[in-house]
N, CA, C and O atoms as a Tinker XYZ file with bonds, in Angstrom:
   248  protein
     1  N      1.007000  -34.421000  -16.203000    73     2
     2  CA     2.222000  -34.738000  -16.903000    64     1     3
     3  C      3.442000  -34.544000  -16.013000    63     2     4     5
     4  O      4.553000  -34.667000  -16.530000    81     3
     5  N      3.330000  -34.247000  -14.698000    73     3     6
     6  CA     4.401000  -34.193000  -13.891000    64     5     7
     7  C      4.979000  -35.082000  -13.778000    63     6     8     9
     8  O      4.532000  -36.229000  -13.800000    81     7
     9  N      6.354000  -34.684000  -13.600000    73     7    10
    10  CA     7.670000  -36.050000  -13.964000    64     9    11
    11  C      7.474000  -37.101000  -14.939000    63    10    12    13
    12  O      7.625000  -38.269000  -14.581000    81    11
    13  N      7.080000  -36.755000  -16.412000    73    11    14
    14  CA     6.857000  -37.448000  -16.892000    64    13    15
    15  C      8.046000  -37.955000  -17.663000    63    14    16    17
    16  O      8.224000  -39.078000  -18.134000    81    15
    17  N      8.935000  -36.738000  -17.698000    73    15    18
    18  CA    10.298000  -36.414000  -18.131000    64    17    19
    19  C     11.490000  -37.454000  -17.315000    63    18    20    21
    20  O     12.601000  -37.747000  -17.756000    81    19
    21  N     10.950000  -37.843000  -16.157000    73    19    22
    22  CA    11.495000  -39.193000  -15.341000    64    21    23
    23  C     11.490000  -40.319000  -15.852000    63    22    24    25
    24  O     12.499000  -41.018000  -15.770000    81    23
    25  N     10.381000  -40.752000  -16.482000    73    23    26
    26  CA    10.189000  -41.785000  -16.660000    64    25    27
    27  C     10.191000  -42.353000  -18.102000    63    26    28    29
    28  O      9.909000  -41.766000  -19.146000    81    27
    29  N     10.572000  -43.621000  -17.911000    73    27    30
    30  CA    11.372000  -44.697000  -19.048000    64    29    31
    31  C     10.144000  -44.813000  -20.185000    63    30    32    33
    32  O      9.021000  -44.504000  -19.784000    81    31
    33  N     10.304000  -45.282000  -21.721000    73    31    34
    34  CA     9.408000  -45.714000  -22.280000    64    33    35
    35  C      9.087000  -46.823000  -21.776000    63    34    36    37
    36  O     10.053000  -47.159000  -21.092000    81    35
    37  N      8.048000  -47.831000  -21.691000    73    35    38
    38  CA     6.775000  -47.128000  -22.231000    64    37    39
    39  C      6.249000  -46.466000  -21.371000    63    38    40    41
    40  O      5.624000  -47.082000  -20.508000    81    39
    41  N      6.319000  -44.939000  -21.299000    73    39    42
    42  CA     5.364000  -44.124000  -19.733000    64    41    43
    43  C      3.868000  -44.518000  -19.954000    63    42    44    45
    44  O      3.300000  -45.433000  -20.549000    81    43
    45  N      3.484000  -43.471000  -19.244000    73    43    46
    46  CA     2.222000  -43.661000  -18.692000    64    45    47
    47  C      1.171000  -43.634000  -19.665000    63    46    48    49
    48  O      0.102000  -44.244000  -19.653000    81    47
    49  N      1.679000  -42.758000  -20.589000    73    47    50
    50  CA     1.202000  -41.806000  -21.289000    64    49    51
    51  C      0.684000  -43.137000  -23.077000    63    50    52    53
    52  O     -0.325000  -43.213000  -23.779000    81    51
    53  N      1.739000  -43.721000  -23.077000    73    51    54
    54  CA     1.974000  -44.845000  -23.762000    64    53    55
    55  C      1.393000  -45.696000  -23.422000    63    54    56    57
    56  O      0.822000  -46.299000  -24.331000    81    55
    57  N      1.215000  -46.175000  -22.167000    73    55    58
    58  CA     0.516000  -47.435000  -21.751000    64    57    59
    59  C     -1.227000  -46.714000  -21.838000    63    58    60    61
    60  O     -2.049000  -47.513000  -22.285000    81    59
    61  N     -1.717000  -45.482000  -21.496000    73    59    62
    62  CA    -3.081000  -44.901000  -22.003000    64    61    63
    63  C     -3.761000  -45.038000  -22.569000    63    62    64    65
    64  O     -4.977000  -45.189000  -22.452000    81    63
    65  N     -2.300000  -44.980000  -24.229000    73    63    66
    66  CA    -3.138000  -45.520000  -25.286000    64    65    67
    67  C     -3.794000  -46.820000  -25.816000    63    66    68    69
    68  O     -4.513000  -47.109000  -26.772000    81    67
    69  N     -3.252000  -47.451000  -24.812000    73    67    70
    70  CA    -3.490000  -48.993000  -25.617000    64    69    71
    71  C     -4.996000  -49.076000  -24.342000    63    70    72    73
    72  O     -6.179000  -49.066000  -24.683000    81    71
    73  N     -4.581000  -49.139000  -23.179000    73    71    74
    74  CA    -5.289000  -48.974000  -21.626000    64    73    75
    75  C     -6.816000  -48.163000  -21.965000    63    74    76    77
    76  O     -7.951000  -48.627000  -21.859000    81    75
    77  N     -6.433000  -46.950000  -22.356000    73    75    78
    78  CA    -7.583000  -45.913000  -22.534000    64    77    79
    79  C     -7.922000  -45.368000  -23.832000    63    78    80    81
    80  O     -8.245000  -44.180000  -23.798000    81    79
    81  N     -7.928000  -45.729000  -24.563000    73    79    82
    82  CA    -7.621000  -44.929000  -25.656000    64    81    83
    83  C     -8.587000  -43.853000  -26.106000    63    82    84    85
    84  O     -8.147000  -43.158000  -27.022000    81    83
    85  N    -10.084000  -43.486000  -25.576000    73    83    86
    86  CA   -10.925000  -42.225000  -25.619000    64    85    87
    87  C     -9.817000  -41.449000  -24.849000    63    86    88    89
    88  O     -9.063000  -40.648000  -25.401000    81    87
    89  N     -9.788000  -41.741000  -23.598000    73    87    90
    90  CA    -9.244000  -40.760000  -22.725000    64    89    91
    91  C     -7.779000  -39.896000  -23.026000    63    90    92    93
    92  O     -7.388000  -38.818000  -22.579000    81    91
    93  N     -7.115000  -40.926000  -24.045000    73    91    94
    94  CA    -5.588000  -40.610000  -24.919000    64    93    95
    95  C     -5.553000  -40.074000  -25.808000    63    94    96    97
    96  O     -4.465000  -39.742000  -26.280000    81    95
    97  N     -6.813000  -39.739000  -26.454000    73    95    98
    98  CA    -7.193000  -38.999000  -27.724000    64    97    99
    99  C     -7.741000  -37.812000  -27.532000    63    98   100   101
   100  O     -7.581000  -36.923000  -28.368000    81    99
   101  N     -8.661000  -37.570000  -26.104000    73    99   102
   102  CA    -8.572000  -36.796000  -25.624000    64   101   103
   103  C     -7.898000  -35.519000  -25.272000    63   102   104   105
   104  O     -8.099000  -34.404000  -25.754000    81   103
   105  N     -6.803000  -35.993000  -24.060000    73   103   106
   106  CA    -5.693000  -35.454000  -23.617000    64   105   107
   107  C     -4.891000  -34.778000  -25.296000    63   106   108   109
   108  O     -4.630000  -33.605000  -25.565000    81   107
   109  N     -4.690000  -35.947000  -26.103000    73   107   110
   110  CA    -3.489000  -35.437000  -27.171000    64   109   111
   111  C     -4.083000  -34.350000  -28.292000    63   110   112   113
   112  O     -3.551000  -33.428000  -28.911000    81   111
   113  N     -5.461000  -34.904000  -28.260000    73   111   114
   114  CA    -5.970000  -33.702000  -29.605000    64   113   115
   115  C     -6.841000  -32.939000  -29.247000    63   114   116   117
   116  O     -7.040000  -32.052000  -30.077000    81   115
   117  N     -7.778000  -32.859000  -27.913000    73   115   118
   118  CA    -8.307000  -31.938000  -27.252000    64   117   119
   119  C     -8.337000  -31.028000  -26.687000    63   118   120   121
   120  O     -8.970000  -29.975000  -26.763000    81   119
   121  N     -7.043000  -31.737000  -25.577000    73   119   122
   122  CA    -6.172000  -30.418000  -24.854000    64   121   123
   123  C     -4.823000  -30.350000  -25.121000    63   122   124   125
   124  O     -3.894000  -30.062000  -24.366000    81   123
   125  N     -4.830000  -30.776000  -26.781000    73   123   126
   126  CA    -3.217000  -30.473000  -27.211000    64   125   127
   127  C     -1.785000  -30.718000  -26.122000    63   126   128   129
   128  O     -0.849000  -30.011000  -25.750000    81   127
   129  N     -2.187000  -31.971000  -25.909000    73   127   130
   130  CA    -1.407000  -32.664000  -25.124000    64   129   131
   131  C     -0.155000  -33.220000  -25.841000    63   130   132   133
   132  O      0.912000  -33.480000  -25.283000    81   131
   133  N     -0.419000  -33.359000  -27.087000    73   131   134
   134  CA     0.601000  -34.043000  -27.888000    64   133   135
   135  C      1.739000  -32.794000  -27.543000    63   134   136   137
   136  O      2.729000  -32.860000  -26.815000    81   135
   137  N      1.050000  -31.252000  -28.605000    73   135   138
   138  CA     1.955000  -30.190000  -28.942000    64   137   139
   139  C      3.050000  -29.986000  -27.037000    63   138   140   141
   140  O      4.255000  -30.236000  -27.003000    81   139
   141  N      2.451000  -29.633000  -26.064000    73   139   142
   142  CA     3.058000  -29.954000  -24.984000    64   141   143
   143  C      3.870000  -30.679000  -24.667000    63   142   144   145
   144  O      4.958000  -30.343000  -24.200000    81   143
   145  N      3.442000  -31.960000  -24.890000    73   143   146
   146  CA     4.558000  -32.944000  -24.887000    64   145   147
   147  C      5.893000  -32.801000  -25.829000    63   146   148   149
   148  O      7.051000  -32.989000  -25.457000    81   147
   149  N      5.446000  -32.418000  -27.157000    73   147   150
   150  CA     6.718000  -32.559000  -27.616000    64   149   151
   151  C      7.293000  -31.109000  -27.460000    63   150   152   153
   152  O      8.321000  -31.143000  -28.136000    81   151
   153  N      7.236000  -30.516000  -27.208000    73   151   154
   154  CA     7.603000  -28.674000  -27.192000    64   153   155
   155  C      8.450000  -28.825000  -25.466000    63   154   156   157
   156  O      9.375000  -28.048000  -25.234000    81   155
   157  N      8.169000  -29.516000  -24.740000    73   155   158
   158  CA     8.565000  -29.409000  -23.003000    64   157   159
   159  C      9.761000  -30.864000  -22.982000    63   158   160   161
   160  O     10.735000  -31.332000  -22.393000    81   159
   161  N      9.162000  -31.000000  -23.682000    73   159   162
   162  CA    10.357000  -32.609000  -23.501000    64   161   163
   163  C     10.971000  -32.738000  -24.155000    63   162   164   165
   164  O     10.783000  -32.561000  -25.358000    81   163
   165  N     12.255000  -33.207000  -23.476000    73   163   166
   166  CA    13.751000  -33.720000  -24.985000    64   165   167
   167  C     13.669000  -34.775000  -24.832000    63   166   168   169
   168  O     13.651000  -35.406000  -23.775000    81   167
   169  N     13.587000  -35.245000  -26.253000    73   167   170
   170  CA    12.870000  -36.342000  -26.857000    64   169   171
   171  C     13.597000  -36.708000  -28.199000    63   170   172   173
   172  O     13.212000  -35.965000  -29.101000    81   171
   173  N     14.529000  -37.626000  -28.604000    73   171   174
   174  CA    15.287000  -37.809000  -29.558000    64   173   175
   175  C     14.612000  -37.819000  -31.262000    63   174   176   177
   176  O     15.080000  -37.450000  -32.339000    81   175
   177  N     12.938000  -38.605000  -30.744000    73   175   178
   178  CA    11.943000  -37.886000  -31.912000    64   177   179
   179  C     10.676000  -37.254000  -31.261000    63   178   180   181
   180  O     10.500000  -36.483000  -30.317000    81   179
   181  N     10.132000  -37.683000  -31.857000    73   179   182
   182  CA     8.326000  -37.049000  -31.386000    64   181   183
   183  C      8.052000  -37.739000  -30.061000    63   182   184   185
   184  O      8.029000  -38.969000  -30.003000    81   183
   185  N      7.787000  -36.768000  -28.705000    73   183   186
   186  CA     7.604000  -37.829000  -27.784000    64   185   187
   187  C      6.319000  -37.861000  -27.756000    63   186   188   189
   188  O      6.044000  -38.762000  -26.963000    81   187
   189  N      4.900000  -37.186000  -28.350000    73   187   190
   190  CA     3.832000  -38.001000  -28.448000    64   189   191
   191  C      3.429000  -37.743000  -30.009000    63   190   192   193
   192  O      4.034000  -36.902000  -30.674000    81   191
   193  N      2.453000  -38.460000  -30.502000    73   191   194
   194  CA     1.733000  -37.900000  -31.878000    64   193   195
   195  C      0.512000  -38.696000  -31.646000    63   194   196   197
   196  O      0.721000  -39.770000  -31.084000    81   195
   197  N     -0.657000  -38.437000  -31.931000    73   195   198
   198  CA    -2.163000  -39.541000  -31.961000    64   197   199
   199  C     -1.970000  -40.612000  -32.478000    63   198   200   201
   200  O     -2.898000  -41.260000  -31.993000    81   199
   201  N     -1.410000  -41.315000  -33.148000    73   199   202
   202  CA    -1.066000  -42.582000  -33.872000    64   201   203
   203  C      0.288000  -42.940000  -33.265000    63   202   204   205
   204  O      0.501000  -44.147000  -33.372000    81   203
   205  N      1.006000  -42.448000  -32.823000    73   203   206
   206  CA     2.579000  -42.787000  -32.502000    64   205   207
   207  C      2.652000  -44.347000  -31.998000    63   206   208   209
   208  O      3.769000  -44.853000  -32.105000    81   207
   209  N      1.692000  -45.114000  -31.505000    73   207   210
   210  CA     1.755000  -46.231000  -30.647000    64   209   211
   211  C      0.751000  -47.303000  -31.710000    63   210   212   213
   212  O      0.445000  -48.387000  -31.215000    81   211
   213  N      0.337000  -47.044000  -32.909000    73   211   214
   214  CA    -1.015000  -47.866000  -33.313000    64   213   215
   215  C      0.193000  -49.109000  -34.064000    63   214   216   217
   216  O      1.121000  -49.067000  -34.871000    81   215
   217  N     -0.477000  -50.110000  -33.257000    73   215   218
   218  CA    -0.014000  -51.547000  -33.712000    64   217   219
   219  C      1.302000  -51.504000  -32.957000    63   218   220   221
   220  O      2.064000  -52.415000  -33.280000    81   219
   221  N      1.877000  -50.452000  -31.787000    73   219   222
   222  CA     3.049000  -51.147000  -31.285000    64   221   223
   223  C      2.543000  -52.043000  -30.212000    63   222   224   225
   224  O      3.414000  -52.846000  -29.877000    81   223
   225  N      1.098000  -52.215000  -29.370000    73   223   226
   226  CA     0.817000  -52.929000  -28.074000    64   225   227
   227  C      0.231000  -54.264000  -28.880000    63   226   228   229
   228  O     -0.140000  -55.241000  -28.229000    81   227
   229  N      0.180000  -54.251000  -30.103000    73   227   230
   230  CA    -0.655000  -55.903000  -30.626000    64   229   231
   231  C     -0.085000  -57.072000  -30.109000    63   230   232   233
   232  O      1.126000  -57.297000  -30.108000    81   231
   233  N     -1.187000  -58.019000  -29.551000    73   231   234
   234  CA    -1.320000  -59.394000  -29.128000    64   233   235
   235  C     -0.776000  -60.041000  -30.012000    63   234   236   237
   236  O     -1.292000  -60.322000  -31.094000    81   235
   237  N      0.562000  -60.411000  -29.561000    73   235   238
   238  CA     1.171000  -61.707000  -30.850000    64   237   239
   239  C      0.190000  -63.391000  -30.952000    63   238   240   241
   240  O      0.126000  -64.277000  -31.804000    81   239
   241  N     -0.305000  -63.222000  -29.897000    73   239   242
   242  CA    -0.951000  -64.624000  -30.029000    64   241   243
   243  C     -2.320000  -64.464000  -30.482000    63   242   244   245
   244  O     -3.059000  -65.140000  -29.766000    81   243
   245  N     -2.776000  -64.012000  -31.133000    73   243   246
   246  CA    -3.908000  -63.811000  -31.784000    64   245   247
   247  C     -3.820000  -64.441000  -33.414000    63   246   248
   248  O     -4.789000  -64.341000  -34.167000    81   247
């Protein structure tokens, strides 16, 4: 999660979920990656939650 606090939406972390999503579910509810994230980062709302991203990466042309 280093310099993650650098970087613009959509980070890395965001692009994971759609990219990886075992490995994002992982990180957020395994090794409480979410609680980290939002507890270390200023973040105007929640900067992660397990669902925070579901249906924002959908294929409009489908």
């Amino acid at each position: 999660m280093y310099g993650l606090h650098l970087e613009e939406r959509p980070n890395r972390f965001d692009m994971m979920k759609v990219t990886h999503p075992k490995q994002y579910d992982y990180i957020m509810n395994k090794l409480n990656g979410a609680h980290v994230m939002n507890k270390y980062l200023k973040c105007d709302e929640k900067c992660a939650e397990p669902d925070m991203f579901e249906g924002f990466y959908e294929r409009k042309d489908k």
